[in-house]
N, C-alpha and C positions, 0 to 999 in steps of 0.2 A: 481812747479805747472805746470801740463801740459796746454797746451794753443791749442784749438780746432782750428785745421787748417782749413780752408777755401781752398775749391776743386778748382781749377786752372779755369780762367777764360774762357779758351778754351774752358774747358769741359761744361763751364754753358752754354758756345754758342750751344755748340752742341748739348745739350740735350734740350735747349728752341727749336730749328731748330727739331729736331725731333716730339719732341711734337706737332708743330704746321702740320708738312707736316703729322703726324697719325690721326689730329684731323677730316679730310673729313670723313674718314675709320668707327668713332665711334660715327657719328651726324644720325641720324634716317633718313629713305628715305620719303621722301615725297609720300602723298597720295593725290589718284585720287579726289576734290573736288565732294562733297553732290550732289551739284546741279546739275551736271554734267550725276549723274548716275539718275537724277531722271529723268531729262527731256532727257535718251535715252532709259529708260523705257516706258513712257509715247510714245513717236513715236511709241517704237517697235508696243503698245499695238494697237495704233490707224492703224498702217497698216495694222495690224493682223485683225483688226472688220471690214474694209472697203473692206477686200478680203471675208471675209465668213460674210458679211449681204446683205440680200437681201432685195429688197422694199415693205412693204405688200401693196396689190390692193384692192383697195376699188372700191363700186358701183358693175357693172355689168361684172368686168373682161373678160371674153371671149366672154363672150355673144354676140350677133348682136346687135346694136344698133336699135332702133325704132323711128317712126316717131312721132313729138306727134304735138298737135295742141295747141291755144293759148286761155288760158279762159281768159274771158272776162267779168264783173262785172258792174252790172247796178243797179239802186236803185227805187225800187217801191214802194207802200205803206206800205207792208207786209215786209220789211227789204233789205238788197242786194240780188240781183238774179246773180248768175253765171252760164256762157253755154262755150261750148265749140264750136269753130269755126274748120269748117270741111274741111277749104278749101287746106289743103293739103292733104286730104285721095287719090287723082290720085296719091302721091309719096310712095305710099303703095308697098313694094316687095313681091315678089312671099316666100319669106320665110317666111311674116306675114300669106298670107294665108294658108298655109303649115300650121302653128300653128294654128289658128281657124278652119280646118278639123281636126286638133289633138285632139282640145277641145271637138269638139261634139262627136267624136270616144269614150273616155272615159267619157263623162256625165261633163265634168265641167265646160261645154260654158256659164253656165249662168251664170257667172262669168267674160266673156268676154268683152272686149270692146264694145261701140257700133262702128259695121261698116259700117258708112254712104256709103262707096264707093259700099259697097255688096247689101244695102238696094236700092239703087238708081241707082245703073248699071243698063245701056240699059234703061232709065224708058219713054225716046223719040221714044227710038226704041219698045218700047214695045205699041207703042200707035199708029206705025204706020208711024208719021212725023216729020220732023226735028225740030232741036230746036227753029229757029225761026217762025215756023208752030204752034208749041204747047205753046210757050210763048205770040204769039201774040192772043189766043182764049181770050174770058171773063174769067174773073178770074182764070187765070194761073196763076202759082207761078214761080219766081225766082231760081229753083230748084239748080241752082249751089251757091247759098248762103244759101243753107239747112245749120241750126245750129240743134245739141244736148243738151239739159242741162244737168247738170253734175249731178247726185244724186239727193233725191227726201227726205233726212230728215228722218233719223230711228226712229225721235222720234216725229214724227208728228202724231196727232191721226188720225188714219181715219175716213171717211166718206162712208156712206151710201145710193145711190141714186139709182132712178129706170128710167126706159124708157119706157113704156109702159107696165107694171109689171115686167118687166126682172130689179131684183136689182144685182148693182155694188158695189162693197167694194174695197176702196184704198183709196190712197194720190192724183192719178195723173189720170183724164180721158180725154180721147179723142173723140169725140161724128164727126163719120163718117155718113152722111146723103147724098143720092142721091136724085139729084134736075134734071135730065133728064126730056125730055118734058113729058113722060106717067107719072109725079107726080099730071100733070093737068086733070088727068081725075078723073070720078066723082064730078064734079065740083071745082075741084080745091080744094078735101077736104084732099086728102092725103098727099100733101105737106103741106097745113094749119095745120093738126093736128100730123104732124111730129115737126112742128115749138114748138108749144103749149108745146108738151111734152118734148122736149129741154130746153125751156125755166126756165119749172116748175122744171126739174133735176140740172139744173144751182141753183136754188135758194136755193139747202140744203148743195151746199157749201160753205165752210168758208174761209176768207182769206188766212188760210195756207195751203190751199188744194190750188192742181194747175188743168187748163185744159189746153181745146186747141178745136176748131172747125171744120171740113172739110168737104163742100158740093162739092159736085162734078159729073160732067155730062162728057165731051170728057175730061174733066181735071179737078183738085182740086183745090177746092178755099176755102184758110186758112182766120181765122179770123186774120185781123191785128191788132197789139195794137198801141198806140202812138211812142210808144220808140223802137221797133221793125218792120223793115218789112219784116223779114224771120220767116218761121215755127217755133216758140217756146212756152211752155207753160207757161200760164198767171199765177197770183193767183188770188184765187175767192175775192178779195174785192168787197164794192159794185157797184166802177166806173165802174171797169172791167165788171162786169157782167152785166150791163145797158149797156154797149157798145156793148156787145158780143149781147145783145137778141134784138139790135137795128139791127146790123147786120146780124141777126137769121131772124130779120120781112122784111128786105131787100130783100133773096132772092128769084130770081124765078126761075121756073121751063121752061128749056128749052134742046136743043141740045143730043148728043146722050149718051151713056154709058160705063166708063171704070173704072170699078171698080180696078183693082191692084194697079195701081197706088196711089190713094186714101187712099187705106189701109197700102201700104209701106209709104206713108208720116206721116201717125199715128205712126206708130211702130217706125219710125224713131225718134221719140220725148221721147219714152222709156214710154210710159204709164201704168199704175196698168190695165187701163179696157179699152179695146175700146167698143164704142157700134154703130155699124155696123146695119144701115136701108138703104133695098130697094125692090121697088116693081119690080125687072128685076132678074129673074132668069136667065133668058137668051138675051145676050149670057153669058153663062159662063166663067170665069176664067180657062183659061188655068190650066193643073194638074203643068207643073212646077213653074207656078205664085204660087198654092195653096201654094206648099210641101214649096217652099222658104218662104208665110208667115209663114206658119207654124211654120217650124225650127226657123226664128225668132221669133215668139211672144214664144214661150216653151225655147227657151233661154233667151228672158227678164223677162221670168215669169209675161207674157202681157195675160190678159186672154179677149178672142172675145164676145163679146156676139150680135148673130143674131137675129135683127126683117125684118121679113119678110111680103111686104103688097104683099095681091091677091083678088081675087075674086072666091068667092064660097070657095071648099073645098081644103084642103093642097093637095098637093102631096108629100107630105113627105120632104119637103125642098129641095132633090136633096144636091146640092153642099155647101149652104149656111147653110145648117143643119150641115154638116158634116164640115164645119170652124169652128162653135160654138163647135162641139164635139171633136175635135181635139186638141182645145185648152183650154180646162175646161169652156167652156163658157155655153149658155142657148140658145135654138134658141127660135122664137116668133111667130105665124102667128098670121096675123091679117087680117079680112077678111074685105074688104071695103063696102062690103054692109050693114056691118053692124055699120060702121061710123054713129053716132049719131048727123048729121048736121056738116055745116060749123064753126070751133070754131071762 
């Protein structure tokens, strides 16, 4: 019987020793861990977006910056009133004006801002005397706290009034009356029934209608409200407008005549209708005074309407014809002799 030999113990050494020292040779290589490759993906990704993104600019990018002013919110009977306070318009640059000669150039200024600084430049110098010369007259105004109000309500109905048959249509009027001393002649009837017909134009407004008053002789004198003592427009409730025609009965007729002024503090309040009375043709309004109301009211879309008092027959209004015409207005003579008594 053969008997299966068993290979020499050497040899088992040797071949377990081999086996072990091939075993590195036939075990798999190790691979580079998941996470590894993700988050150097991810880096590569986020360097790659932080070199080619750029910031997008919001607001007015290039633009020049503007000046703006601070509104201001006050509560009357008719709801809250907001104005806008003007008392930065001196930090106005030469680049804003540059843009409002732009505007009027191609037709689209009446879209503009209002600018207090344009309307009220020079308006001391334009009278003659300094500012404490013109602030210290009777009823002078505070002209360096002129305020604007902001908007006037696209959906407020209008109103309908007249002033000695010349009718007004809007939201906002401003009723310009000269009260120099020639209002006292004829017995003191022309100022009287200037007052009268004021009074009667005030009452076919309505609370959400707004005004504003201006008599004026070497200087302008605004009606004040309680809550305000700078130029602004009221609304017709009925406190308001017993106060305003208290102050209407108040005034007299005194001192000499300076019409621009007067009419640049109306226009300054942005009104639908001024309605512009007086019996002084002369002296007239310098032509750069006119052309500047002008330009402004055809840019507020402010339209003038002239009453004019005289005696005897017209002369054709001269100057104060040609304001009414220039700005779609109505002019009015009224001749005083034929005033029907003291109202």
């Amino acid at each position: 019987m053969n008997r299966k030999q068993n290979p020499p113990a050497d040899s088992m050494r040797l071949g377990k020793r081999n086996f072990h020292e091939l075993l590195p040779d036939i075990q798999p290589r190790r691979r580079t861990p998941a996470w590894i490759l993700s988050c150097s993906f991810h880096v590569a990704a986020l360097l790659l977006l932080a070199l080619f993104w750029q910031p997008i600019r919001k607001g007015t990018g290039e633009a020049s910056d503007r000046p703006i002013g601070i509104a201001i919110a006050t509560t009357t009977t008719a709801g809250r009133d907001y104005f806008l306070s003007q008392n930065s318009s001196s930090e106005s640059t030469g680049s804003e004006t540059s843009a409002a000669n732009s505007a009027d150039a191609t037709g689209t200024a009446a879209n503009a801002p209002l600018d207090m600084g344009e309307l009220l430049g020079g308006l001391e110098a334009a009278a003659g005397e300094s500012a404490g010369d013109l602030n210290s007259k009777v009823g002078s105004s505070g002209l360096g706290d002129m305020e604007a109000e902001i908007g006037s309500g696209g959906n407020t109905p209008q109103a309908t009034t007249t002033v000695f048959g010349v009718t007004g249509t809007g939201t906002r009027f401003v009723y310009v009356f000269d009260r120099s001393d020639s209002m006292n002649g004829y017995e003191g009837k022309p100022l009287a029934t200037a007052k009268r017909e004021l009074i009667n134009s005030l009452k076919s407004l309505q609370q959400v209608h707004q005004f504003q008053i201006v008599f004026y002789n070497d200087a302008p004198t605004y009606f004040r409200s309680v809550i305000s003592t700078t130029p602004r427009m009221l609304y017709g409730d009925e406190p308001s407008k017993l106060a305003a025609a208290d102050f209407v009965r108040s005034m007299m007729a005194t001192g000499g005549t300076e019409h621009a002024n007067a009419i640049r503090m109306a226009l300054a309040m942005g009104p639908d209708v001024i309605f512009f009375l007086t019996d002084a043709s002369d002296p007239p309004m310098k032509n750069s005074q006119m052309q500047q109301i002008i330009d402004r009211a055809t840019r507020n879309g402010t339209t003038i309407h002239c009453i004019e008092f005289g005696a005897g027959n017209s002369n054709g209004g001269g100057w104060i014809a040609e304001l009414a015409r220039e700005t779609s207005g109505e002019y009015r003579y009224v001749d005083l002799q034929q005033l029907d008594g003291t109202p």
